[in-house]
Every structure is written in structure tokens, then in C-alpha cells.
LOTOR-479444 format. One line per 10 residues: number of its first residue (from 1); for each residue z, x, y of C-alpha. Coordinates in nm, 3 decimals. Each point is the difference from the previous one (the first is absolute). Last residue first. Example, Ala and Ser with C-alpha at 12.3 -4.5 7.8 and 13.67 -1.06 7.14 Angstrom:
LOTOR-479444
2 = 0.714:1.367:-0.106 | 0.066:-0.137:-0.344 .
end
This chain:
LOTOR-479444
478 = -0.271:1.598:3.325 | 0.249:0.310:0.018 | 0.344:0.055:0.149 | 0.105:0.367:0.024 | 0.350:0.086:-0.005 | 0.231:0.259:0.207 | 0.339:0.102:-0.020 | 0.236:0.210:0.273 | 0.327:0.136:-0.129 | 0.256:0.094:0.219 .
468 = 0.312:0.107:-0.185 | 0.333:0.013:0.126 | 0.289:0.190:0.057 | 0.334:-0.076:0.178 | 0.115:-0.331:-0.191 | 0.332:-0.086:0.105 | 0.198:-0.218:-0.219 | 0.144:0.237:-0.266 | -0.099:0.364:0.191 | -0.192:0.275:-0.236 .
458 = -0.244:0.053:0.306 | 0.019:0.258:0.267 | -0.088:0.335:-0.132 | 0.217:0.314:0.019 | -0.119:0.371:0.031 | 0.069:0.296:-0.162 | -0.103:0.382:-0.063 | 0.080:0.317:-0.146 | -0.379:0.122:-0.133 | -0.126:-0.064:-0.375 .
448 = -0.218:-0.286:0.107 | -0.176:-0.052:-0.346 | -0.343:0.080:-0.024 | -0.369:-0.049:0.197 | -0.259:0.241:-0.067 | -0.371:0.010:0.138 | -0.064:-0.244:0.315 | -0.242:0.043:0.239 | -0.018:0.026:0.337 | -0.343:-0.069:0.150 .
438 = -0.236:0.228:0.271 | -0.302:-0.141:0.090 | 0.069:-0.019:0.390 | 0.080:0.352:-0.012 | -0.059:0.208:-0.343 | 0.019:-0.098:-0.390 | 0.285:-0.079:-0.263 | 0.373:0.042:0.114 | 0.269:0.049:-0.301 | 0.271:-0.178:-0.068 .
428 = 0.313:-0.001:-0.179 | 0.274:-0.279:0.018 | 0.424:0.018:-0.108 | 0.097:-0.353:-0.110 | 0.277:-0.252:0.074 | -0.089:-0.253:-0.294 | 0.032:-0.377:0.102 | -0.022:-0.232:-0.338 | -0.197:-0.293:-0.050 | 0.102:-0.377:-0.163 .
418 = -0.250:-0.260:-0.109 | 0.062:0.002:-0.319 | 0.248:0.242:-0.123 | 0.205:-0.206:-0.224 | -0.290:-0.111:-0.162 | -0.197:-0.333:0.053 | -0.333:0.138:-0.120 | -0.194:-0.131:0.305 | -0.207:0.264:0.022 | -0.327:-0.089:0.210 .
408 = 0.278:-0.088:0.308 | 0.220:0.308:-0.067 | -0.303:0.206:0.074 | -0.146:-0.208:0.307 | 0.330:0.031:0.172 | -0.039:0.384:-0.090 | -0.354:-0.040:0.155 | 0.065:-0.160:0.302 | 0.217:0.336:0.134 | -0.124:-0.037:0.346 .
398 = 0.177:0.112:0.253 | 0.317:0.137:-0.148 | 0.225:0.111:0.290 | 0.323:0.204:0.005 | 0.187:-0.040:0.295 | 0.156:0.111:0.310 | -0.259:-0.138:0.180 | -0.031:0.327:0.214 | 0.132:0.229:-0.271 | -0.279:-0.102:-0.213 .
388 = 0.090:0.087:-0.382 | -0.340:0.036:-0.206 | -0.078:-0.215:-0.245 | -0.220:0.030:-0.335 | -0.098:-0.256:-0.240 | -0.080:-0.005:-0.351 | -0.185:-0.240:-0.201 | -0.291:-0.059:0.207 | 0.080:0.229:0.255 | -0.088:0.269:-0.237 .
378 = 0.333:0.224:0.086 | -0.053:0.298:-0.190 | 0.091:0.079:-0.329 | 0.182:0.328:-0.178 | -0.018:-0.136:-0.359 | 0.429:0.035:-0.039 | -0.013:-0.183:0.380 | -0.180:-0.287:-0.061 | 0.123:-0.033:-0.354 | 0.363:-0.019:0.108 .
368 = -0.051:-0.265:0.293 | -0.199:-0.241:-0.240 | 0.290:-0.245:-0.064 | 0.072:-0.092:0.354 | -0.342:-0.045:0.090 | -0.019:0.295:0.286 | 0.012:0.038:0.371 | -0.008:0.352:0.096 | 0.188:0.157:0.333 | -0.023:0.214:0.282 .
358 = 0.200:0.158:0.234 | 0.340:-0.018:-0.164 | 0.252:0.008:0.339 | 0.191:0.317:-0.032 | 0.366:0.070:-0.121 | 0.255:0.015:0.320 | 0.170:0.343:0.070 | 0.202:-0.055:0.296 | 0.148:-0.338:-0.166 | 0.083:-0.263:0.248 .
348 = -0.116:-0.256:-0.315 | -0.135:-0.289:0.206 | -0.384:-0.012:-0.176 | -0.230:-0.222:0.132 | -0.144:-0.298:-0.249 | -0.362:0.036:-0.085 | -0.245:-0.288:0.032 | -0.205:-0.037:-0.357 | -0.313:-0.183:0.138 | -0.196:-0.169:-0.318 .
338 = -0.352:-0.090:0.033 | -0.259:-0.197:-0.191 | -0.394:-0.020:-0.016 | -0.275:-0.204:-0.156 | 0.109:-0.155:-0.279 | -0.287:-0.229:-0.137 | 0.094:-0.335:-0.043 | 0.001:-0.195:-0.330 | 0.321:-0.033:-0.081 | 0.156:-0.052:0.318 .
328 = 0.209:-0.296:-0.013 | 0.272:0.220:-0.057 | -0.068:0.348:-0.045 | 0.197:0.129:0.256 | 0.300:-0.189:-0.090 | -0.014:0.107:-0.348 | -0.059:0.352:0.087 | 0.320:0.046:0.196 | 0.023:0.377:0.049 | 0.273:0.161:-0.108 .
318 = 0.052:0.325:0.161 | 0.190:0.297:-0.103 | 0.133:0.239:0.189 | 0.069:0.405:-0.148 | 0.297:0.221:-0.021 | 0.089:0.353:-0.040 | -0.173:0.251:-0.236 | -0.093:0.149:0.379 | 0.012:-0.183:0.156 | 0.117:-0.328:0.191 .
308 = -0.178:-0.325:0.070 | 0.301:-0.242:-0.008 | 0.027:-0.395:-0.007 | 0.186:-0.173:0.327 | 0.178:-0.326:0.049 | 0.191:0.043:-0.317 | 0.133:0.328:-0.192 | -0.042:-0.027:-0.372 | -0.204:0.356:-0.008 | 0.249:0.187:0.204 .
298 = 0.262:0.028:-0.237 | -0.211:0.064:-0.247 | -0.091:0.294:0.213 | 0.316:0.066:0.047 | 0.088:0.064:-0.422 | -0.366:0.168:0.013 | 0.116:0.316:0.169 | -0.303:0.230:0.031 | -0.105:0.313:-0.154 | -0.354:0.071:0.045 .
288 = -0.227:0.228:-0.186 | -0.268:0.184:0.215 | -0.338:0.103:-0.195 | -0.247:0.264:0.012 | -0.206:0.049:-0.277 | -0.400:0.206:0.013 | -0.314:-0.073:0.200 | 0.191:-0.156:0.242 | 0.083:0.336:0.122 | 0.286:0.249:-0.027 .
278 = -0.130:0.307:0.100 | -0.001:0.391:-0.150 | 0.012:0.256:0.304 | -0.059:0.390:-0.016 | 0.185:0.182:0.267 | -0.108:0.342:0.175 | 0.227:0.297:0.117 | -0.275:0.282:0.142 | -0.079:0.357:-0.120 | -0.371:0.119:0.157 .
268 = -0.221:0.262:-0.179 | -0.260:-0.243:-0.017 | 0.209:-0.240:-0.155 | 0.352:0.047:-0.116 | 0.243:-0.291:-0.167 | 0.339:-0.089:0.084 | 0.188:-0.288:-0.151 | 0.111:-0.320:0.052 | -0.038:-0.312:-0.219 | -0.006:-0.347:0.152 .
258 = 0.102:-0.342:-0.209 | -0.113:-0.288:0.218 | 0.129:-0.382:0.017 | -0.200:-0.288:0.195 | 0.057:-0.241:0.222 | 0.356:-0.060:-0.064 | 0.190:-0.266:0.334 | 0.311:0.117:0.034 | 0.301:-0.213:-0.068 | 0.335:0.042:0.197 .
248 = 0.314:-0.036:0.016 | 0.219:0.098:-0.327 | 0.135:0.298:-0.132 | 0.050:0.112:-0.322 | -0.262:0.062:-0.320 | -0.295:-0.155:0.080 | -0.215:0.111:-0.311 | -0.369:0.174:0.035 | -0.182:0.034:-0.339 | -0.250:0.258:-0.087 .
238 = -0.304:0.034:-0.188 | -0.201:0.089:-0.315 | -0.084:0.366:0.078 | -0.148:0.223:-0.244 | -0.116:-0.202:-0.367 | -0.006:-0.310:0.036 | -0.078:-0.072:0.387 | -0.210:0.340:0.021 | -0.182:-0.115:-0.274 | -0.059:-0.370:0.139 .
228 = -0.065:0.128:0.362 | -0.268:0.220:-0.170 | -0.067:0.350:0.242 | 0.330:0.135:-0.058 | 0.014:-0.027:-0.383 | -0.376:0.186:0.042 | 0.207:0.340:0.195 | 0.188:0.072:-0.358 | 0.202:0.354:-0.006 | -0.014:0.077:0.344 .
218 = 0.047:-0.387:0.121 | 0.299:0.018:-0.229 | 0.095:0.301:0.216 | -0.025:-0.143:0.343 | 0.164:-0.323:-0.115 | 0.296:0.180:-0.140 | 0.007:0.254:0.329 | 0.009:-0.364:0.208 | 0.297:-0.099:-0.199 | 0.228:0.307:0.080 .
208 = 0.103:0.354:-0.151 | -0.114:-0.073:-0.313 | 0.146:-0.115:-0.354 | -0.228:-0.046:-0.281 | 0.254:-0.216:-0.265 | -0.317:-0.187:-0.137 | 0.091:-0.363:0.242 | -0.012:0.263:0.270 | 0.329:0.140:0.186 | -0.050:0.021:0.380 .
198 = 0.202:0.302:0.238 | 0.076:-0.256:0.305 | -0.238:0.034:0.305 | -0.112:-0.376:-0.052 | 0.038:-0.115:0.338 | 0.015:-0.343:0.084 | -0.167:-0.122:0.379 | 0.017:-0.294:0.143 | -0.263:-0.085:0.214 | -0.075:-0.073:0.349 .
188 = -0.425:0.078:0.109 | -0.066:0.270:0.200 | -0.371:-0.054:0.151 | 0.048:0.218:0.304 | 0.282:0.199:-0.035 | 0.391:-0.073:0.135 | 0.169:-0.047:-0.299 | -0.163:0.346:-0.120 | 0.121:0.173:0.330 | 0.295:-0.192:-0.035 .
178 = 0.121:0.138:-0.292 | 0.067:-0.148:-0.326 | 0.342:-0.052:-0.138 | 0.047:-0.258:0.289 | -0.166:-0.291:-0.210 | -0.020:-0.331:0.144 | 0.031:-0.184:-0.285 | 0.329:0.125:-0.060 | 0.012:0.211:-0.329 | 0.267:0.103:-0.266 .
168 = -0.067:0.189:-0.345 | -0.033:-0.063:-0.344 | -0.244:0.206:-0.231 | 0.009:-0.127:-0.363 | -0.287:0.164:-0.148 | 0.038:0.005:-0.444 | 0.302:0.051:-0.215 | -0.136:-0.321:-0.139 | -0.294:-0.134:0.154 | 0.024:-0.364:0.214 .
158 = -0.242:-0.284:-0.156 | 0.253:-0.161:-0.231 | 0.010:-0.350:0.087 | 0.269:0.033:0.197 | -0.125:0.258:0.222 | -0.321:-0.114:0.050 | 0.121:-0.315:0.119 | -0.217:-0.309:0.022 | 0.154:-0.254:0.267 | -0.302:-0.035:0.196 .
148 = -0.249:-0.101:-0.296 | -0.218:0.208:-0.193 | -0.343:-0.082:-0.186 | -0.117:0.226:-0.230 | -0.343:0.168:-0.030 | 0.135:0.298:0.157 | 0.262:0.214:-0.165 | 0.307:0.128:0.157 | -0.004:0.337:-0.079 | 0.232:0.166:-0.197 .
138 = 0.284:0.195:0.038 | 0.004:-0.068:0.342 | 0.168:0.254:0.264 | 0.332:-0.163:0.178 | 0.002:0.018:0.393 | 0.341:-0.063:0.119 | 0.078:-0.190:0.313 | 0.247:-0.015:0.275 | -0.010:-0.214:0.325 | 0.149:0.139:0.329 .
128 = -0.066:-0.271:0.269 | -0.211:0.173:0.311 | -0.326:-0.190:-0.050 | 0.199:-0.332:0.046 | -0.163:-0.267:-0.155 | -0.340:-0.115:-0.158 | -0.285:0.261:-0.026 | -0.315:0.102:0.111 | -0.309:0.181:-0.129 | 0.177:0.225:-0.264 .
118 = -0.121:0.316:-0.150 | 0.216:0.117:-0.329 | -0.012:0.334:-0.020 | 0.063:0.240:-0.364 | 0.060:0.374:0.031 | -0.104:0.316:-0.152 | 0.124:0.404:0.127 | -0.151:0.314:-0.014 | -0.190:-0.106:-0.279 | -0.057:0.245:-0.287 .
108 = -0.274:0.221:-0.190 | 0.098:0.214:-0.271 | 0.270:0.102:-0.243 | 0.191:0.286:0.220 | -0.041:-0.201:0.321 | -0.256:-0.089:0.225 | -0.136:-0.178:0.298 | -0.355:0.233:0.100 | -0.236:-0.290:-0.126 | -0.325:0.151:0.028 .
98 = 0.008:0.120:-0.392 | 0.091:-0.334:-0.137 | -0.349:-0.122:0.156 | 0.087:-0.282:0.224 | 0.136:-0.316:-0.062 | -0.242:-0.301:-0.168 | -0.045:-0.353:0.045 | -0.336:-0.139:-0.078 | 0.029:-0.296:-0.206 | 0.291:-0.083:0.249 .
88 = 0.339:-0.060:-0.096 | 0.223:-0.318:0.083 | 0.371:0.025:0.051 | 0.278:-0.256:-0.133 | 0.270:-0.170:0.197 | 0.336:-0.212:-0.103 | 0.197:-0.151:0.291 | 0.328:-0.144:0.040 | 0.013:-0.300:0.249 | 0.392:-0.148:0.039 .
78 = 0.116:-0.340:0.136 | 0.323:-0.026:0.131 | 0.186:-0.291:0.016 | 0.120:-0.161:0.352 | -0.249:-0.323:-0.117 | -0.163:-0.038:0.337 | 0.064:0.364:0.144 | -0.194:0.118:-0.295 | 0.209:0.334:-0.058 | -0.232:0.278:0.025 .
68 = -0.045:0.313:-0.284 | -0.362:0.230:-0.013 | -0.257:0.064:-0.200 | -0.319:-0.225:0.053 | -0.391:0.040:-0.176 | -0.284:-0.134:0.186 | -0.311:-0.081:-0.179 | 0.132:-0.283:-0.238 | 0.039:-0.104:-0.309 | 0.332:-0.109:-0.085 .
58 = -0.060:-0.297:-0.175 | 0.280:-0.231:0.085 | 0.380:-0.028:-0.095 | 0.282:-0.319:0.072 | -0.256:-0.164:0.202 | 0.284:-0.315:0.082 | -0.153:-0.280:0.143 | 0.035:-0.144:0.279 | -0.054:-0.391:0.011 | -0.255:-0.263:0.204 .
48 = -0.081:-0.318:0.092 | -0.406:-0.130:0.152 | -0.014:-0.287:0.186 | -0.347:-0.171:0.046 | -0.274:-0.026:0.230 | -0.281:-0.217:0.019 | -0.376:0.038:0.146 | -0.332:-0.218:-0.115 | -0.355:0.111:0.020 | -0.227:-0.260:-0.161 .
38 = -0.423:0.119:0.029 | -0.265:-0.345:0.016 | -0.315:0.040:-0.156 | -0.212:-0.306:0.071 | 0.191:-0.080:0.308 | -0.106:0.323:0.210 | 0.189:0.305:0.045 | 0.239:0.110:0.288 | 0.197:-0.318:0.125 | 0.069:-0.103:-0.339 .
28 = 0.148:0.323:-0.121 | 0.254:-0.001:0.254 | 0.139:-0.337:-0.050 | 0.271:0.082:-0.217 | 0.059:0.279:0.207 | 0.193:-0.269:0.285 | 0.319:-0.001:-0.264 | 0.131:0.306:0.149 | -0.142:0.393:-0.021 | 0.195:0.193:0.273 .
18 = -0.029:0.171:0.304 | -0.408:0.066:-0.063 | -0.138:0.268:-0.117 | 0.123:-0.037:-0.405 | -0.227:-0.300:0.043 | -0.344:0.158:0.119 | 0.034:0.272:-0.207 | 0.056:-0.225:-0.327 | -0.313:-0.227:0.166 | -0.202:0.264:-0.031 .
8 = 0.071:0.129:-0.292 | -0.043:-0.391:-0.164 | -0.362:0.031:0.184 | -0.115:0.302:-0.114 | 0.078:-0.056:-0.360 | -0.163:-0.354:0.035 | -0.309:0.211:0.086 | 0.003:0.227:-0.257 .
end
């Protein structure tokens, strides 16, 4: 414990001053006594780099995207469609048939049904006329699975036959509704679909719209809507959102909610009232991505720069030189290494520039699948978080000893050896405890699915604009 101490000590100690030069390798003798004598030695090495093409990732992720933009770097478009399910409660239930005072000749109906997507933000112009169709789902997409960004319902056979197929036109800022209900407290932007349309079921029940279906298989069967799997299989399995036309902007999904309307009386009373089913996280929601990967190859075998850039986009890989900083070093401890990735500015003139990624994983090369398909978090022992610092303008790694460490215990001489891979990722937290106490921690990180891009310096024959600190330390015995 008390050599512990002492080597964290003098780690704090030597990342505080300016920098770490040859003087350290006397630091060890001025602190502890002849008999037990601590080594702490400093060097820094180059470090090269590559982008490499992502081609697909996992698309897991808690924000879904529909929308059209071209990525003012490549002048392609890239294109978000978005596929959401709803979650049922183990207690949802409508009122008593005989309170609900919308009717026709064969029963209860809705007055009218809809489906809103809520969005946070977007990228764009909120005035550019897009145009979608949302397709009903055969069949639910099942969980279990994993999914990556380019999976489409549609061609794999998800969209019914004869089934929903509602298209219509929408800004994101939506002057179909008034301003008295733009205006409210709380309003939150959405796009709305309605589904007023007379609806055919899969048995050849026709009725006068999709909420009156729901409101009568709920009749007929209320359990199916209390068991997300029943009401997945065997009521509702889904619905698909395609960008159709239009181009300009990409809103930001938080969640997607089918409403039914209909009037129901209560103490006498007649009033309109809604009931809502939610997509949650309890259930799928996923945005497939449509990119052009003929640029982005294009892109890749640039020099002087690599590429950060989601989402499905590109990645930078580093290679870091093992060799050299194991050389004459084989039986010091590691203590602590750092990479700073500086950021290059971007000169595009573009009005509608893609973001900055804000934070980013470092991964062995060949384990950057498995982290994500097993939903891991950054261990900072084999796994490494950074968060962009508009300040530095950089990406910093402060101490990422133990993926030096890693490659160092196996030395298996594969083609990956040694080299890491820079993931753009999207980061969840959640704050434990009150005040002073109070820590953030960290419950989901996946893919960066946003529109975003940055360049790195490095990549440059000659000039070497990353390195690696690494600090090492050895005790001497009798």
C-alpha cells in the first residue's frame, strides 16, 4: 500500500508540472531512502493514424431520426427513416363501453386516431417541405436481435400488404396546428400523421378509421392490450416512417405516440378525451441510415486529416507503437499514458454545418463490435472515454495505461496489435445522490447516430501530430 501511494503520488506530481524530461529519473531517489529505491522515467512517442470506413453499426440507440440533409462535406445526402413500436401497460384499460358516447351502427368508435412523433431538436431548416409515408408492420420486429443502421423494414419484408400507407407533407414547424396550441405551456414540436382513413384488418373487418379498430379489438380482448408481447403479435406490431421527397432537415425523434379520440360521459358530463399508447425503450425504435459510401471512400484515403463522422460514417484509427514503448522496459510497471487528438477546424461556408461529436470511445481495434453488441461501458481499463473540449479544441485521453498495458501482456503479433479504434458515441447518464455527494453515472453508451463530423490532425508522411506520453516506474530492491 505504501509503494501504491507513493508511485500516485509522484504520477500527480509529474503530470503537474510543464512537462516530464529526463530530470524524473531522479525523482524516486530524492523521496525514499536507499534501501528501496522507486524509478519513474517519462518518454513519448509518435503515434500514425487512418480513417476507416464504418460501412454499418449497431443501431441501438435512444433517439430515433427521420429526416433528408445533404452532408455539406460529401454534397450527398444522407437519409434517417424511422421504424417505432408502442409499449402497453399491465394496467391499461378505456372506459366502460357504455360511457363512451362515440358511436355508430356496430358499436363504439374514435372520433378520429393519429400517430406524433416528438422531437427535441433538429438539423436544418424547419421550413423545408419533406414528405414521408408511414407504412403499418406486418410483423413486429422482434427483440433479441441485433440491428444495424442500414436495416430496412421495408426490404426485408416488414411493410403489410394492402395495409397503412398514409403519405403526406410536413415542415417541422408545423402551421396545421394553431397557435393557441403552438403557443401553450409545455407544447412540444411534433409531426403529426393522421390515420382518419376507413382501415381494412388483416381478417377483411373494415372500420371507419384505425383508432375504431383498436377500440374494438380492445372490446373483444382487453389482456392483448395489457402484454406488450400480445399486443405486438397479435394487435399492433408497428409502423415505419419513409422520407419520401424533400430534403433539409432532420428532426431530432424522442418518442412516437398513437392517440385515439373519442367522447365519453361522466357524471352526466360529455367531453372529447384521448387515450395515448408510447413508444418507450421498453419496446423497438430504430432509425436506418442511407448514406453514400462511394464518397465516403473517397474520404477515407484523404491525407493530413482522418474523419470522425456519423452516423454509419467513418471512424480513426490509431496505431500505437508498442514496440517502441516497450523497449527496454520489460519489467516496469506502466503507470499512465495520454494521447491528445487536436481537431482540425472546419472551412466548409456551409449554413447547415454537421455537429462536432461530443464524446468518444477508444477501443482495441478488433473488440469494437463486441463492446457495443454486449452494451459495455467504458472501464477505463480497456475502454476509454473522451469528451470534445471546445477550449483545447481537442479530444484528450488522460490516462488510458491500461490499454497500453493490454497490448503489452498480449504480444500475439496480430495484425491488430497495438492498434485502437475512435468510436463517435451517443452517452446516457444518470445522477446518483444530493449536493456535494452527488455523482454522474454512466448507464448506456451506443453508436453516435446524430449528423456529425470532425477532422483530426495526424495521417501526415513526415509530420507526426499525435503522441503518446507514457510515464514508467520500477522498484529497485536490496
Amino acid at each position: 500500500m505504501k509503494r501504491n501511494f507513493i508511485v500516485a503520488c509522484l504520477l500527480v506530481a509529474c503530470f503537474g508540472m510543464v512537462s516530464c524530461d529526463d530530470t524524473t529519473n531522479t525523482i524516486g531517489g530524492s523521496l525514499i531512502d536507499n534501501i528501496d529505491k522507486l524509478s519513474v522515467k517519462a518518454d513519448t512517442f509518435n503515434v500514425t493514424s487512418k480513417t476507416v470506413l464504418a460501412d454499418r453499426v449497431i443501431g441501438r440507440t435512444s433517439t430515433g431520426y427521420l429526416g433528408r440533409m445533404e452532408d455539406p462535406e460529401t454534397m450527398s445526402m444522407v437519409t434517417g427513416n424511422f421504424m417505432a413500436q408502442f409499449h402497453v401497460l399491465s394496467d391499461y384499460q378505456l372506459p366502460k363501453s357504455d360511457s363512451i358516447m362515440s358511436r355508430d351502427a356496430n358499436g363504439i368508435i374514435a372520433d378520429s386516431c393519429d400517430i406524433r412523433l416528438y422531437y427535441s431538436s433538429y438539423y436544418g431548416d424547419s421550413l423545408s417541405q419533406m414528405k414521408l409515408t408511414a407504412y403499418e408492420l406486418q410483423k413486429p420486429i422482434e427483440e433479441g436481435q441485433v440491428y444495424y443502421s442500414d436495416f430496412d423494414p421495408e426490404a426485408q419484408g416488414y411493410i403489410r400488404t394492402n395495409g397503412i400507407a398514409e403519405r403526406r407533407s410536413y415542415t417541422l414547424l408545423d402551421y396545421t396546428e394553431a397557435d393557441s396550441i403552438r403557443d401553450k405551456k409545455g407544447y412540444t414540436r411534433n409531426i403529426i400523421i393522421r390515420l382518419n382513413k376507413p382501415y381494412i384488418d388483416k381478417n377483411g373487418q373494415t372500420y371507419n378509421n384505425y383508432g375504431t379498430y383498436l377500440m374494438r379489438k380492445y372490446e373483444q380482448n382487453p389482456i392483448a392490450f395489457r402484454n406488450v408481447y400480445r399486443f405486438l403479435h397479435e394487435i399492433c406490431p408497428g409502423f415505419y416512417f419513409k422520407i419520401d421527397g424533400g430534403s433539409g432537415s432532420m428532426a431530432h425523434i424522442l418518442t412516437a405516440q398513437l392517440n385515439i379520440y373519442f367522447k365519453h360521459k361522466e357524471k352526466g358530463k360529455i367531453r372529447e378525451i384521448s387515450t395515448n399508447l408510447i413508444g418507450t425503450e421498453e419496446v423497438l425504435q430504430m432509425t436506418n441510415f442511407s448514406n453514400d459510401n462511394t464518397r465516403l471512400h473517397q474520404l477515407a484515403v484523404e491525407t493530413g486529416h482522418t474523419y470522425l463522422k456519423t452516423p454509419a460514417g467513418l471512424f480513426t484509427e490509431l496505431s500505437l507503437p508498442m514496440s517502441d514503448i516497450l523497449s527496454g522496459h520489460s519489467s516496469d510497471s506502466i503507470n499512465s499514458a495520454k494521447i491528445v487528438l487536436l481537431r482540425q477546424n472546419n472551412t466548409s461556408t456551409s449554413n447547415y454545418q454537421f455537429g462536432i461529436p461530443k464524446n468518444i470511445v477508444m477501443i482495441p481495434s478488433d473488440s469494437v463490435q463486441s463492446f457495443f453488441t454486449n452494451n459495455r461501458l467504458p472501464d477505463n481499463k480497456t475502454s476509454f472515454l473522451a469528451t470534445y473540449n471546445s477550449k483545447q479544441n481537442a479530444y484528450t485521453f488522460n490516462n488510458m495505461a491500461g490499454i497500453v498495458s493490454l497490448f503489452a501482456h498480449h504480444q500475439n503479433g496480430s495484425a491488430n496489435w497495438g492498434k485502437v479504434m475512435l468510436v463517435p458515441v451517443e452517452v446516457q447518464t444518470v445522477k446518483q445522490g444530493t449536493g456535494e455527494n452527488a455523482i454522474t453515472k454512466i448507464t448506456k453508451v451506443s453508436h453516435d447516430m446524430g449528423l456529425s463530423s470532425t477532422k483530426l490532425l495526424g495521417n501526415t508522411a513526415g509530420t507526426n501530430n499525435i503522441k503518446i506520453s507514457v510515464i514508467y516506474s520500477k522498484f529497485n530492491g536490496r
